[in-house]
N, C-alpha and C positions, 0 to 999 in steps of 0.2 A: 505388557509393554511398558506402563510405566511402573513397575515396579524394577524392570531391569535401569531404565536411565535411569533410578533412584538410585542403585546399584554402582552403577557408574560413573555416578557423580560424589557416591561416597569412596569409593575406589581413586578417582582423581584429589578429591581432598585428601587420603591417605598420602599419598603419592608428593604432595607437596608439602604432607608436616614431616615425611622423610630427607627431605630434601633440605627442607629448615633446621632441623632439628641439627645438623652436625654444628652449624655456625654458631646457630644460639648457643650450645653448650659450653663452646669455646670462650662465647665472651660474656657468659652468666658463670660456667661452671668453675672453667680452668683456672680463669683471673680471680676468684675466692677465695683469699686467703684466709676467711672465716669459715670454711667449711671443715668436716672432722677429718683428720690427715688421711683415715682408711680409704674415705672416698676421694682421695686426689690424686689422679692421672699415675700409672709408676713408670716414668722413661719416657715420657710425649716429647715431643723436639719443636713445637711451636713456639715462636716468639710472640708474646703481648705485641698489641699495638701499640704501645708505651716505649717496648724496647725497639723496636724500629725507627719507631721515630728517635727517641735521644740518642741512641748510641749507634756508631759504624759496626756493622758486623761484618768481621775477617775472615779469609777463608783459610783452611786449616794448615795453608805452608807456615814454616816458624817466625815467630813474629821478630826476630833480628832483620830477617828480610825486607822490612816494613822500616827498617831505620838510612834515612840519608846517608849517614856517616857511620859505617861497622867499625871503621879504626880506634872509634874513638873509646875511653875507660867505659869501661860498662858492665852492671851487675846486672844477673838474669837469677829473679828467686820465681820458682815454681812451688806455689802454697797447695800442698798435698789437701785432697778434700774442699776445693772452694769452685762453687758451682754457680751459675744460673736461676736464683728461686722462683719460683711464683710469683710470689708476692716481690712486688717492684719497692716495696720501704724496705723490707731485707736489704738487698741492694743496694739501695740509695746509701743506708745506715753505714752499708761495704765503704763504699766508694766514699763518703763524709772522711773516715780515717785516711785516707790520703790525697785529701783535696789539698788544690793548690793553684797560684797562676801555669804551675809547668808541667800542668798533669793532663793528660788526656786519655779518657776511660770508653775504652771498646767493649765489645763482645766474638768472645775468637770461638772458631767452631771445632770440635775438637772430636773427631768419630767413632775415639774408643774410651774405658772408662779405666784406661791401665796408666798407672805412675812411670813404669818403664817406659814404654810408648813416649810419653810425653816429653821425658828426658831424652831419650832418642832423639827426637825429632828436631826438638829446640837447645839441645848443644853443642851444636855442629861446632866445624871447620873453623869458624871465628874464636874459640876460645883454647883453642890447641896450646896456646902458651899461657891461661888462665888455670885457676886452683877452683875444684869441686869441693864444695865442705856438706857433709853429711851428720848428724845427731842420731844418738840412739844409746842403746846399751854395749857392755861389752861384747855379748853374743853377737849380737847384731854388725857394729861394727866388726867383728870378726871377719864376718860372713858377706859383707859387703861386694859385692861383682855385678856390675855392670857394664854393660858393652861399651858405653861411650866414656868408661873410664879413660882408658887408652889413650884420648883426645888430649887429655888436661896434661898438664903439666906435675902439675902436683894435688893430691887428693889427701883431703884431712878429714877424719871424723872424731867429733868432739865427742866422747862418750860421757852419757851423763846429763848431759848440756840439756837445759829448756830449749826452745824455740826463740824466746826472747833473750837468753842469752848471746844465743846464736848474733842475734842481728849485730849485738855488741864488739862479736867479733867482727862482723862485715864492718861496722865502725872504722875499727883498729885497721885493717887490711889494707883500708883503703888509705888510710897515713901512711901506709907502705907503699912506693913507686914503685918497686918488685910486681906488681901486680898490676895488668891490666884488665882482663878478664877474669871475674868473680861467679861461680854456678853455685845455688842451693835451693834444696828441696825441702822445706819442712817436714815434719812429720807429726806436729802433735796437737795439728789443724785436721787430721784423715779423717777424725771420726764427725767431725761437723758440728765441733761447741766454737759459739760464735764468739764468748767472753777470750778464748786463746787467738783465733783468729784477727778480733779488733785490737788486740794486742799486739799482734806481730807487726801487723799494715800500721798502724801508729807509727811505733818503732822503724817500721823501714821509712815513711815522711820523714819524721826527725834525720835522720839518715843522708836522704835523701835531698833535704834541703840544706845539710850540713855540707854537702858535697858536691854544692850545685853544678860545677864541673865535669860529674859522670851522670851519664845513661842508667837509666833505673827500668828494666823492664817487669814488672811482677803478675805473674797471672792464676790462674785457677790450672791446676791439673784433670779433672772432672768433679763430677758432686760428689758428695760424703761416701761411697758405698757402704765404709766398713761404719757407719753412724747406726742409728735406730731404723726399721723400719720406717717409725713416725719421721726423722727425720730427713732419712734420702725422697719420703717423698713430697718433700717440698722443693725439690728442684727438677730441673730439667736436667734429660740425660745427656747431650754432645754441646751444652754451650755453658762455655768457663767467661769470670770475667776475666780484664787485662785492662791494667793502666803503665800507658807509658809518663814515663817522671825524668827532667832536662832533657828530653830527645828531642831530634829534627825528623820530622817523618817526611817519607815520599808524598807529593801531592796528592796520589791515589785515596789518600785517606781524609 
């Protein structure tokens, strides 16, 4: 008899380092960014208690939605490969490159881990009389088709072109009143080196602040897939950031 309540009581203590054990992991293991990359999570969708608390988390309709005023000039860059990490100084580091008094940095949810997708979704109807600028080679731009071509007005691909060049054109553009609506996609952020990325987000601040006049929306497309191993998994799989830059947002936010 009393060997079974011994039984039973080591059976209920089981029972409850089960129960413990999902939590603790989450906020000993997940939030690690010291641990060896193999062992970190590959695709977990939880948010730190860090990121909850600082930042609004959006839900995944396009974030033009999210703007008081659609009419007004406005450039939408979706930076191919910029994710969510772990580690919240990643991040911070992110968002450091485009701070400002007129910036304000979310976190958008985003449920699939595709470039098209994402363009799909967030170049709607609003930019029908705006110009999509695309980078790459000449093959590539060859081969360039996408659905929400259609939408723009006018589509240019810069063959050749950096990323940072790129922005230089957005520069120029926007000296042009031809232009109310501006779309671009990076591309040479996909694989997840953060030296090209801190580079682009700089470059669009300068931009940005040059032009204080237009809507700057710029966000993460998903995390690096085509990166390292070691690298995709140091982010989360469906949450991109986003910082809005001279916009008026709806209250909701």
């Amino acid at each position: 008899m009393k060997a079974k309540k011994i039984n039973l009581l080591l059976f209920g203590l089981f029972l409850v380092f089960l129960v413990a054990l999902p939590p603790l992991f989450k906020d000993r293991c997940l939030s690690n960014a010291e641990r060896p990359w193999q062992l970190m999570p590959f695709g977990a969708d939880s948010l730190s208690d860090f990121y909850k608390e600082h930042y609004p988390r959006l839900e995944s309709k396009p974030l033009l939605s999210y703007l008081s005023d659609t009419t007004k000039k406005t450039v939408m860059v979706l930076v191919d490969g910029w994710g969510v990490p772990y580690d919240k100084v990643m991040l911070v580091s992110d968002f450091l490159q485009l701070s400002g008094s007129k910036t304000r940095f979310c976190l958008h949810d985003r449920f699939k881990n595709i470039t098209s997708l994402a363009e799909s979704d967030e170049y709607g109807t609003a930019f029908a009389n705006g110009i999509l600028l695309y980078g790459g080679d000449s093959l590539s731009c060859s081969k360039r088709k996408f659905g929400t071509e259609k939408r723009f007005l006018q589509t240019i691909c810069f063959k050749n072109y950096s990323d940072t060049s790129i922005v230089g054109m957005v520069d120029s553009l926007l000296s042009d009143s031809t232009w109310h609506k501006i779309a671009w996609t990076t591309r040479q952020t996909r694989e997840g080196d953060r030296e090209i990325l801190h580079q682009v987000l700089q470059g669009l601040s300068m931009v940005a602040k040059k032009h204080s006049d237009v809507q700057f929306i710029i966000q993460g497309t998903h995390r690096p897939t085509q990166g390292t191993p070691e690298t995709r998994r140091k982010y989360l799989a469906p949450w991109v950031p986003a910082a809005f830059i001279n916009c008026e947002l709806r209250p909701s936010i």
